[in-house]
N, C-alpha and C positions, 0 to 999 in steps of 0.2 A: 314830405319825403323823410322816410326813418335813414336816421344817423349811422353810419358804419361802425359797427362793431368786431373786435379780434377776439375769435376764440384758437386757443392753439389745442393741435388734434393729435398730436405725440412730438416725437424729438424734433422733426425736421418740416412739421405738417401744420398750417394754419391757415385758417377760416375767417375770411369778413365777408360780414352781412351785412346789408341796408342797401339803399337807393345812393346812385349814382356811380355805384363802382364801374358798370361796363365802361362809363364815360373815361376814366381813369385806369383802365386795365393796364396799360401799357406798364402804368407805373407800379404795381401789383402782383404781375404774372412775373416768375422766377424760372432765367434762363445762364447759367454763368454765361455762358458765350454772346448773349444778348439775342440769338437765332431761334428761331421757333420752328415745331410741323403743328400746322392746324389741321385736325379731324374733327368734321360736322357731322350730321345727319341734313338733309334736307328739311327734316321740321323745324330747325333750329336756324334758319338761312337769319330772318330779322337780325339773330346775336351775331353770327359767324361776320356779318356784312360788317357791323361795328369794331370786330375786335380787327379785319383783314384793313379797313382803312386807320385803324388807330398801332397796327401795328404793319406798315406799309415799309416795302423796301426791308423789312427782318425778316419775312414768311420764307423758309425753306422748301418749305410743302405742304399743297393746300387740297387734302383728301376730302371727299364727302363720302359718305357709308350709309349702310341701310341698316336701319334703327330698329327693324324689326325683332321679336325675342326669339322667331324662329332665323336669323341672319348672325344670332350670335354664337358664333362658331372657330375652329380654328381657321377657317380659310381666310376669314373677316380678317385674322390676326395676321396671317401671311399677307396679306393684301398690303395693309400697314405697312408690314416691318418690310417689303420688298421695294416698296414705294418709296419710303427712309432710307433705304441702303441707297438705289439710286439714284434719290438724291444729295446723295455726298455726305447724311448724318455724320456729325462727330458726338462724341461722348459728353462734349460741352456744352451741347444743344439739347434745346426740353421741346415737347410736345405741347398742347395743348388740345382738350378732348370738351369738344360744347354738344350738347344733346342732354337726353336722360343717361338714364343708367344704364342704358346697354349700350350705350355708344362711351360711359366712362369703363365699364367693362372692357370691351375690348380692346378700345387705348390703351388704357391704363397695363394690360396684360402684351400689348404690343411693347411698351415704355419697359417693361419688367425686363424683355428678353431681348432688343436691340441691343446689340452691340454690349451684352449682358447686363444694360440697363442704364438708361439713360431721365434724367427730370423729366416730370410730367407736372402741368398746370388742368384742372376744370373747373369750366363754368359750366353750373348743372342750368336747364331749359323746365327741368320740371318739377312738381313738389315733391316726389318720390325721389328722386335725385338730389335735390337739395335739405332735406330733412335725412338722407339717409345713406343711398348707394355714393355719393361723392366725397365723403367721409370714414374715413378709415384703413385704406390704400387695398381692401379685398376687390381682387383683380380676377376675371374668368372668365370663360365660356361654356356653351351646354353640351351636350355630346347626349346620344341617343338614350344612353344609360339615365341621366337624368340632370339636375339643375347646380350650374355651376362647382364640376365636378376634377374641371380641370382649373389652372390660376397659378396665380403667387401674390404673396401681398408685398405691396409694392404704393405706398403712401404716398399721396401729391405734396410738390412744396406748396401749392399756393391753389386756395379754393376759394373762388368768387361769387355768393350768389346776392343777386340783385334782384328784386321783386318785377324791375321790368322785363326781365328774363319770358316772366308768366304771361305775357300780356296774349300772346296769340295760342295759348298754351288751350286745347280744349276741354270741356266742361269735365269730360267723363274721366282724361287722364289729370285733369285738378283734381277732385275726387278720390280717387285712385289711389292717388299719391299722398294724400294726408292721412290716410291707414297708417302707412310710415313713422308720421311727425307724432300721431298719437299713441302707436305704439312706445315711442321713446317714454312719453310721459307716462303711460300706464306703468313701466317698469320700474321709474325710477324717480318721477319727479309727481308726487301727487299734486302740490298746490299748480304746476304750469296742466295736469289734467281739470283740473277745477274751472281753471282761467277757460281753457279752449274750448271746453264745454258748455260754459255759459256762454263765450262769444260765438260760437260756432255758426251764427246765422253770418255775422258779420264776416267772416274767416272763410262760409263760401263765397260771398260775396266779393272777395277778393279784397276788403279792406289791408289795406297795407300794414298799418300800425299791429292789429290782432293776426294778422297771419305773422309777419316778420317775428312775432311774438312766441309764436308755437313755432318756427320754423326754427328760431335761433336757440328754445329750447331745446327741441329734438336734438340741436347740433350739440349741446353742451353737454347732454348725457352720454350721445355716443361717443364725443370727445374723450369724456373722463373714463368710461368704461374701456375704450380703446389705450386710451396713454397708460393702463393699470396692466391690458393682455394685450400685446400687441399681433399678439401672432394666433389667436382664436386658442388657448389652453386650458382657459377658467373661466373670467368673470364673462368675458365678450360672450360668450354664448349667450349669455342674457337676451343678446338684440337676437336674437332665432324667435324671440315669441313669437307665436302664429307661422312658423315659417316649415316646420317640419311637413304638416299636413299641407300647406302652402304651396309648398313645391311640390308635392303630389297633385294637388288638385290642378296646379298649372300645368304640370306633361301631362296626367291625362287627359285635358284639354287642348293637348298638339299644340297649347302654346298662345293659339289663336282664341278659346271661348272669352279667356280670362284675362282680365291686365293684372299684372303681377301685385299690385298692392290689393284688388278683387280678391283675388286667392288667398293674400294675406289674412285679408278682413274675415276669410269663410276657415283660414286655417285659425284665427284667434279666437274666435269663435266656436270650436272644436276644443280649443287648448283652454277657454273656459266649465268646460264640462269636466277634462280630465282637473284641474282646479279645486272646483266643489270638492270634490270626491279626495283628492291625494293634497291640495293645503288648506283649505277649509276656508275658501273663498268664499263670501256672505253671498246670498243671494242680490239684496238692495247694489251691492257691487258691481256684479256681474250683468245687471239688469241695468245699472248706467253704459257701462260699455257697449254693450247690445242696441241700447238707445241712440248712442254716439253714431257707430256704424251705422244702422237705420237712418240716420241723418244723411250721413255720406253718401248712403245709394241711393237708390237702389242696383246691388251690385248684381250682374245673373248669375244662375242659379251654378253650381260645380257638379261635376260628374262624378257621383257618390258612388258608382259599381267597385264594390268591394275588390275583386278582384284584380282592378286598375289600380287602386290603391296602392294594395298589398305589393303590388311588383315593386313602384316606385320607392315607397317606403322601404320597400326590404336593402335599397340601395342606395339610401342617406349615410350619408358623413357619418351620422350619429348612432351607426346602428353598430350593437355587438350581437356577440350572443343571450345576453340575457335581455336583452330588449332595445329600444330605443330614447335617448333622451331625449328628455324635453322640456322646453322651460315652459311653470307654471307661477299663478300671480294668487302671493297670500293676501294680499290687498290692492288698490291702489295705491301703487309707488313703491310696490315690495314686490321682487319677484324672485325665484331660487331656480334652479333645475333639478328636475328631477331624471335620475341618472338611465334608472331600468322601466321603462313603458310599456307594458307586450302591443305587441302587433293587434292582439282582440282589443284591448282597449284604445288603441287609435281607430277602428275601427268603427269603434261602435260610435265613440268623440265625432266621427267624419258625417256617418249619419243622422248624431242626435243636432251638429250643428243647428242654429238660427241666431239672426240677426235682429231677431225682435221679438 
C-alpha cells in the first residue's frame, strides 16, 4: 500500500494520495459544521457505501446522479441545490462529490452557487478524475452550444484519491482516463513522462506503486500550474492540451461515441501536428507520445466531418477574431500556447490526426 501523500492545490485546496485514505476519510473530508450532502453516481456505490457508514449520523443528504456526459447539465445542478435547500443546508455544511468528473462537475458547480456557495470535499472514482478534473476547483456544465460552457471555479477543501477507488473502475474508462495523467507530464514534467512510459505495462496493469506515481505526478503539476492562475488567465491554459479539438470531437459525438479522455487523446494528437509546424516539436518526440496513446487504446475513431467541427470550434472559450488558441508542446515537458490558430489549421490538425 503506497503511503499518503499532501500536495496542496491553491490557498484553501489540498490533495492526498495513497492507499487507505477512504478508510480515514472521516478524518480528512472538511466540513466547519462537521455535516455533510453526499452526491454519488451509481458507479461509484463500493466508495459511496464506505464513506456513508464512516460518516454515519453526519449525512445531511444522500443524492445519487447520473454520471452520464450527456446528464451534465443545468438541471442536474438544480436537482442538487433543491435537494440541499430542502434539506435544511447551512452555509456551514460541505458537500461532498464521489464519482468521476462529471459527477465533480456538477457538485462542485452546485457547491459554487448554494446559498452562494458553500465547502465542497471529492473523492474522485476514476483515473481521469483523479489525475485531473478533481483538481483545481473548474466547476460546469454542457449546454447545446458546446463543452463546459457554463461554471465557476470554485476549489475543494479537501481531495481524496485512493487507488482502491479504481478497483471496480472499467478497463476502457482506466484507459481513458490516463490520457489526463499523461497529459500533465507531457506539459510540464518530462523525467515523470519518461518514468510512465517505461512502466506503462505495469500502470495498465493497475499496479499501485507506478500508477499512484503518475497519478500523484499529474496532481503536482496541475497543482502548481493552478496555485500560479487560479482563475484560467495565463499559465493554466496550459492544461487545454489536446482539449480544444477535444471537445469538438466529443459534441460532435453527441457525447456518446467518445469518452472524454478518448477525444482528449485524438485532440493531442491533432495538437501534435499543429506542434511540428508552429514549435518545432522533433519528430522522435511526437512519435513517443503517439506510441504512448497507442498503448492506451485503442481508442474509436472521432468524427472528423469538417463541418461538425468548425461549428464547435467556432464556439470555444478560446476563440477570437483572429483565431483560436491553443496549446502546443516544444518538447517533452515544454509547452507554451499559442494565441492565433485559424480555423483551416485545426482543421486540417483534425484530419491529419493518428495515434500511431
Amino acid at each position: 500500500m503506497t503511503a499518503p501523500r499532501a500536495i496542496v492545490c491553491g490557498p484553501a485546496s489540498t490533495a492526498r494520495i495513497g492507499g487507505g485514505l477512504l478508510e480515514r476519510a472521516s478524518e480528512d473530508l472538511v466540513s466547519p459544521s462537521g455535516r455533510f450532502l453526499l452526491v454519488s453516481s451509481a458507479g461509484s456505490a463500493p466508495v459511496a457505501d464506505r464513506l456513508r457508514h464512516s460518516l454515519a449520523g453526519r449525512l445531511l443528504l444522500d443524492l445519487v446522479i447520473d454520471d452520464r456526459e450527456e446528464a451534465k447539465t443545468l438541471e442536474a445542478v438544480e436537482r442538487i441545490a433543491h435537494a440541499a435547500l430542502e434539506a435544511g443546508v447551512r452555509r456551514d455544511d460541505a458537500l461532498i462529490a464521489v464519482g468521476g468528473g462529471v459527477v465533480s462537475d456538477i457538485a462542485g458547480f452546485a457547491a459554487a452557487i448554494v446559498l452562494r456557495g458553500v465547502a465542497w470535499n471529492v473523492v474522485p472514482t476514476t483515473t481521469g478524475a483523479m489525475a485531473d478534473a478533481a483538481i483545481g476547483g473548474k466547476t460546469g456544465v454542457d449546454t447545446k452550444a458546446g463543452k463546459n460552457l457554463i461554471g465557476a471555479f470554485h476549489p475543494p477543501r479537501a481531495i481524496l484519491i485512493d487507488p482502491a477507488a479504481l478497483q471496480t473502475l472499467p478497463d476502457r474508462d482506466f484507459r481513458a482516463g490516463l490520457v489526463e495523467a499523461f497529459k500533465a507530464a507531457w506539459i510540464a514534467d518530462a523525467a515523470l513522462a519518461e518514468r510512465a512510459e517505461r512502466d506503462i505495462a505495469k500502470i495498465l496493469a493497475r499496479d499501485e506503486k507506478t500508477l499512484m506515481d503518475l497519478i500523484a505526478g499529474a496532481v503536482a503539476v496541475k497543482a502548481a500550474i493552478v496555485t500560479d492562475d487560479l482563475r484560467e488567465s495565463d499559465r493554466r491554459r496550459l492544461l487545454n492540451f489536446g482539449h480544444t479539438l477535444g471537445h469538438a470531437f466529443e459534441a460532435a459525438g453527441r457525447y456518446r461515441e467518445l469518452k472524454h479522455g478518448e477525444a482528449v487523446a485524438w485532440g493531442i494528437a491533432a495538437a501534435l501536428e499543429i506542434s511540428a509546424r508552429r514549435a518545432a516539436l522533433a519528430p522522435p518526440a511526437a512519435a513517443r507520445i503517439r506510441g504512448v496513446l497507442s498503448a492506451l487504446g485503442p481508442f474509436p475513431e472521432p468524427d472528423r466531418d469538417p463541418e461538425a467541427l468548425k461549428d464547435f470550434l467556432s464556439r470555444d472559450k478560446k476563440a477570437t477574431s483572429r483565431g483560436i488558441a491553443g496549446v502546443v508542446l516544444e518538447t517533452i515537458g515544454r509547452a507554451r500556447v499559442a494565441e492565433a490558430v485559424s480555423m483551416d489549421e485545426w482543421l486540417e490538425a483534425a484530419g491529419a490526426a493518428r495515434l500511431s
